[in-house]
C-alpha positions as CSV (number, residue, x, y, z in Angstrom):
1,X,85.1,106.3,124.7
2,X,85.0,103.5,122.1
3,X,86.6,102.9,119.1
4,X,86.3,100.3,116.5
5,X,88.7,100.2,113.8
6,X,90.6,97.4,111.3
7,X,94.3,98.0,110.7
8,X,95.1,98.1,107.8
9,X,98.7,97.7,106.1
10,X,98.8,101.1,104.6
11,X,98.0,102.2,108.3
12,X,100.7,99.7,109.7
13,X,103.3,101.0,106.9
14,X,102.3,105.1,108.3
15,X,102.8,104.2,112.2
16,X,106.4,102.2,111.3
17,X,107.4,105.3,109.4
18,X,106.2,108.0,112.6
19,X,107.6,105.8,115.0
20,X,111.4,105.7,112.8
21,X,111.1,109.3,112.4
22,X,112.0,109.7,115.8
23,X,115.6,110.0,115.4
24,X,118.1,111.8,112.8
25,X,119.2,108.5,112.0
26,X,116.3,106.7,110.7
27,X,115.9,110.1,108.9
28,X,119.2,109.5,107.4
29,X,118.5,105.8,106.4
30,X,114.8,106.4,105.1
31,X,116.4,109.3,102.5
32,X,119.3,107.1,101.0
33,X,116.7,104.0,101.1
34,X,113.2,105.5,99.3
35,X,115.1,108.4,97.2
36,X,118.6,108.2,97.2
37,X,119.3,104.7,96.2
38,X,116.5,104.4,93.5
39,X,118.1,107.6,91.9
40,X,121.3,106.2,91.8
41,X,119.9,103.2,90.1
42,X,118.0,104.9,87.4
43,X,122.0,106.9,87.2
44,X,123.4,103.6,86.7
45,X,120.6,102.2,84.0
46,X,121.5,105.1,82.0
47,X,125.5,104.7,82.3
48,X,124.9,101.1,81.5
49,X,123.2,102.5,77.9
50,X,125.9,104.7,77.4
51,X,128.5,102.0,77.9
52,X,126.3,99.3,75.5
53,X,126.8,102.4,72.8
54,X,130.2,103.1,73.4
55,X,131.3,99.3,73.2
56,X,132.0,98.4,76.5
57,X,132.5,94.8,77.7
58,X,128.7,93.0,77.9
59,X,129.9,91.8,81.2
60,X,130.5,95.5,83.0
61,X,127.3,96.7,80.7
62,X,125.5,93.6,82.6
63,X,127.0,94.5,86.0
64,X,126.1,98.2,85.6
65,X,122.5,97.3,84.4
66,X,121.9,94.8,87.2
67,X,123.0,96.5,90.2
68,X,121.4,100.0,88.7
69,X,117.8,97.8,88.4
70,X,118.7,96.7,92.3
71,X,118.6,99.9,93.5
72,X,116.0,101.0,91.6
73,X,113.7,98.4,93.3
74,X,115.2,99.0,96.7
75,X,112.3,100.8,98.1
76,X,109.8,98.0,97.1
77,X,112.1,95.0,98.3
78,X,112.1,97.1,101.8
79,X,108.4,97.6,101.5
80,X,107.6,94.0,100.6
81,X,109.6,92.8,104.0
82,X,107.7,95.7,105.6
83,X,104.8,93.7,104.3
84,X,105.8,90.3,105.5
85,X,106.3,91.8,109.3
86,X,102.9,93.0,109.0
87,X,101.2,89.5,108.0
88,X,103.7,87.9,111.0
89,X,102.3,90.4,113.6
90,X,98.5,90.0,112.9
91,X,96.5,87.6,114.7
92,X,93.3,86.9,112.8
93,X,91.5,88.8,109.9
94,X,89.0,90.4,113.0
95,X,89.3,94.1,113.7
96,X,90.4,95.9,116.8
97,X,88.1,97.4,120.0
98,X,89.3,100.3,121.7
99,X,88.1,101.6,125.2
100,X,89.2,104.2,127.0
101,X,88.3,105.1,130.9
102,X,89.5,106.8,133.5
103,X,91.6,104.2,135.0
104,X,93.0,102.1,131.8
105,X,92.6,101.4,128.5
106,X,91.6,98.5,127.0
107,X,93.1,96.9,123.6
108,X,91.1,94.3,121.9
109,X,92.1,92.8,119.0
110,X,88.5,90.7,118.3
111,X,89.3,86.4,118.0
112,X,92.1,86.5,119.8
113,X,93.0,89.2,122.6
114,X,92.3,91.5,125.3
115,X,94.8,93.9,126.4
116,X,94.7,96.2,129.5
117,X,96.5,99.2,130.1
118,X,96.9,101.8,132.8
119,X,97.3,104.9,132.3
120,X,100.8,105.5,133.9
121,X,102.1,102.8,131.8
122,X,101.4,105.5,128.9
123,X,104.5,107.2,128.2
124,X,103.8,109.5,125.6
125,X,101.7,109.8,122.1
126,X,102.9,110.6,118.6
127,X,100.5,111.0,115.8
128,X,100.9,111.9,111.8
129,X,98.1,113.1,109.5
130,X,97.0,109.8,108.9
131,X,97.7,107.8,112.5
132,X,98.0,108.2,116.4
133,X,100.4,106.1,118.2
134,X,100.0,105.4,121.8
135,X,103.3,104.3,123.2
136,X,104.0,101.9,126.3
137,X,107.6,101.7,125.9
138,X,110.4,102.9,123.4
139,X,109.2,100.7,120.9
140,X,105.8,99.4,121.8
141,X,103.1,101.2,121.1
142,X,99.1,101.3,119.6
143,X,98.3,102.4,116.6
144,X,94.8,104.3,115.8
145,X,94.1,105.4,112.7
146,X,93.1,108.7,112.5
147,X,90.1,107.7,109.7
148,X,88.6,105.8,112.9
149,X,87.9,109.1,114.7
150,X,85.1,111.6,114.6
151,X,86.4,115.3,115.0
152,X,85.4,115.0,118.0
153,X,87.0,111.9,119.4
154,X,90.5,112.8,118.4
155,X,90.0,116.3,120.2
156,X,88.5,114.0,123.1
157,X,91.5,111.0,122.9
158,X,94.0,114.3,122.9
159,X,92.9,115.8,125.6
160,X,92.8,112.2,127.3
161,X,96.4,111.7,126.3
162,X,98.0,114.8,127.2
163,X,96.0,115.0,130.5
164,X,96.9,111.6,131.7
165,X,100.6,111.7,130.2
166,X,100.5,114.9,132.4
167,X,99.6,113.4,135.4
168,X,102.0,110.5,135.2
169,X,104.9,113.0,135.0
């Protein structure tokens, strides 16, 4: 089976958020960080009006206002250095060839590299609506986006998946 595909960031941005869904913890930090810490901000924003009316010192008013606009743009300060990784880790504008066989898999990411793969080095698969990520080690793994598959090659690569990742254990 081939596949042909372009990562995209909005892809890259789905596959970092399965992969840190893995544990409570990165549940934990991903709440306060896109909805906790934004709401508190907009909190703050609106304290900082109340104290402006009420005559409070322009420095705390300030203070209040600043750090309540920080946290309001939190999520897209994290998103922008989520950004930045993303233009560090790509090699080329080309798009990426995968090929899967019996034996290995092959990664290649066109201009630049070729990647191959045996199937016991697969340890196990995660996937989202949007993504399928094959994983090599705790934190190394492939990402296919799931808009890159027919119907049937995602029931095919499944199958593939689970019956090799079977095999290996």
């Amino acid at each position: 089976m081939q596949l042909a595909y372009t990562l995209t960031f909005v892809d890259y941005l789905e596959a970092q958020r399965v992969h840190a869904s893995r544990s409570v913890r990165a549940k934990i930090f991903r709440f306060l960080n896109w909805w906790f810490f934004p709401v508190l901000g907009l909190v703050l924003v609106g304290v900082s009006l109340v104290l402006w009316r009420e005559g409070s010192p322009l420095i705390t008013v300030s203070l209040v206002l600043l750090y309540g606009l920080f946290l309001i743009s939190y999520r897209y300060l994290l998103q922008e250095r989520v950004r930045k990784v993303y233009r560090e880790t790509r090699r080329g504008a080309g798009g990426t060839l995968l090929d899967l066989d019996d034996e290995h898999f092959f990664c290649e990411w066109l201009q630049f590299a070729k990647i191959s793969v045996a199937w016991s080095a697969v340890k196990k698969f995660g996937e989202s609506e949007k993504v399928l990520l094959i994983y090599v080690a705790p934190g190394l793994f492939f990402i296919v986006p799931k808009r890159a598959l027919s119907p049937e090659q995602y029931g095919q690569l499944v199958y593939l998946l689970n019956r090799k990742i079977n095999q290996a254990a």
